[in-house]
N, C-alpha and C positions, 0 to 999 in steps of 0.2 A: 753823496750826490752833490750837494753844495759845492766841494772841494772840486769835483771836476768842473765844474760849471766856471767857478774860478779860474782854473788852470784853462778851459777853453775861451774864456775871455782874456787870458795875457798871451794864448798864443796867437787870438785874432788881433789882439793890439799890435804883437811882434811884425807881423804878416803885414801890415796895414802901414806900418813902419820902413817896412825892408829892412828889420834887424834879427831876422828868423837864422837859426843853424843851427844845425843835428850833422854831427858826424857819425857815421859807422868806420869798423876799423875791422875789414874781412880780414882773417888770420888764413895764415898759410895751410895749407889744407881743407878747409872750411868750405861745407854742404850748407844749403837752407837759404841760398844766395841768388834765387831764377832771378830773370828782370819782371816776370810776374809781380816776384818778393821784393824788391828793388822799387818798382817805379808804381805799382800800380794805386798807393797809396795816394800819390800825386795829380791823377788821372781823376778828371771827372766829366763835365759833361760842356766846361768851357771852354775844354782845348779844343781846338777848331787848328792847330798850327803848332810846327814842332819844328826846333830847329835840332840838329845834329854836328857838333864838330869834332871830326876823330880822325887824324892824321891815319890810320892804321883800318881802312875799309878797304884791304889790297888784295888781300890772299882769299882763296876758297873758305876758310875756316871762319876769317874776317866777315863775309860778305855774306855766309848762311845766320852768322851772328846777327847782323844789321836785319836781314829777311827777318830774322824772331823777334828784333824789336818792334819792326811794322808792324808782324804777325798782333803781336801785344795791341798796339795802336788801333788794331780792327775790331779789337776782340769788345771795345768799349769801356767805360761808358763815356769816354770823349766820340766825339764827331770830327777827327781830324778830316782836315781836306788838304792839307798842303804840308809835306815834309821837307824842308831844306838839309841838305847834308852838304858839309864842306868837309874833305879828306883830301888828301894827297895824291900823285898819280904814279902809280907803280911804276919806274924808271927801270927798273933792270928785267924787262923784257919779257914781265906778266903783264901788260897796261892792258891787251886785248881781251883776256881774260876778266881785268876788271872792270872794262867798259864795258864790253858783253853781260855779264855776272849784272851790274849797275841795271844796264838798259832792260835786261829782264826783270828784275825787281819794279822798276818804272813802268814799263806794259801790263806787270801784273796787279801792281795798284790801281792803274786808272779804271781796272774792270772793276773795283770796289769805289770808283769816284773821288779817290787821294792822286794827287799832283805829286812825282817826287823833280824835286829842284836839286840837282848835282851841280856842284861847283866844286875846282881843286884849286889846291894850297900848296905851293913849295916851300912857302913858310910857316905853315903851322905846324903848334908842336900841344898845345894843351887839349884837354879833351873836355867837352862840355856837354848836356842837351839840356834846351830850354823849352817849356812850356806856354801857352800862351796865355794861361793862366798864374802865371807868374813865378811857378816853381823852375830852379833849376838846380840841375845834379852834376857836378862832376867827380867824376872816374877817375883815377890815376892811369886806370891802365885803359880806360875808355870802356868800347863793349866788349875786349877779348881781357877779360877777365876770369875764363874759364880754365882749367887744364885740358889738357889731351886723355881722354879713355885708355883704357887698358890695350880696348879694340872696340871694333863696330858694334858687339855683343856685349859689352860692357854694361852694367848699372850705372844711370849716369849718361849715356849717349842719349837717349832721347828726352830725358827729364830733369833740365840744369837746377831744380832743387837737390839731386842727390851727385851732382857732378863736383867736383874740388874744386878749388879756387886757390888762383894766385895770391898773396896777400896783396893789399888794397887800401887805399882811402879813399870813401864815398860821402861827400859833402851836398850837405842839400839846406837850398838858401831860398826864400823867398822874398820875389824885388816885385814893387809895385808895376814895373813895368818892365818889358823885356826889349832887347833892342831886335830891329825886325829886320838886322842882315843876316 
């Protein structure tokens, strides 16, 4: 018991620092990976404000991904009220689809009292989400980090615990402070 009490006072020191990192290293094929799994460790009752950067929130598959990460965001124990997301704008002649897809998502948080903030990037390329309590994670492959099912009927379609996974690097740092663009 000592020993952790230890180990939870260097990792509040690390934190406190902004010299905190944990990497995971998702392997090609690899289950047990939800953003449940993922983030919710991070999540507590300061986040009040989430930023999102993922060049790659274009496609249907993309943008039901991003809906599951709100989904997460409601589900608590943060009090989010405001999601910033900066992505890209689908140029080759889905962009209706992803501003419609987008603006749905935005109508449908405000009934739960979250702001989403949309802004696009023709220059962005890395993927990040920050917390406003000072954690932040980034993705190599951002939130489409999932594979594609077998089918609609699949194990794995509705519960990204048992879904595969691209391989991945998932870096998570803790900065005293986060910058609020």
């Amino acid at each position: 018991m000592d020993r952790a009490e230890v180990i939870k006072t260097q990792l509040n020191k690390l934190k406190e620092e902004g010299k905190y990192h944990e990497q995971i290293k998702i392997a090609e094929d690899a289950t047990g990976f939800s953003y449940e799994k993922l983030f919710k460790p991070y999540l507590d009752q300061f986040v009040t404000e989430v930023w999102v950067e993922d060049p790659y929130i274009r496609h249907v598959h993309q943008l039901y991904n991003f809906l599951r990460f709100c989904e997460l965001l409601l589900k608590g124990p943060c009090k989010v009220k405001t999601i910033h997301l900066l992505t890209s704008l689908d140029n080759n002649g889905g962009n209706s689809q992803q501003i419609s897809g987008l603006e749905e998502i935005k109508q449908s948080l405000q009934s739960y009292g979250v702001t989403l903030d949309v802004n696009h990037s023709s220059s962005i390329h890395d993927r990040e989400i920050r917390f406003s309590n000072g954690w932040m994670i980034k993705i190599g492959r951002g939130l489409d980090y999932f594979k594609k099912t077998q089918g609609r009927f699949s194990i794995g379609y509705c519960d990204f615990d048992l879904r595969q996974c691209h391989e991945t690097t998932v870096d998570i740092f803790h900065t005293k402070y986060t910058k609020n663009s």
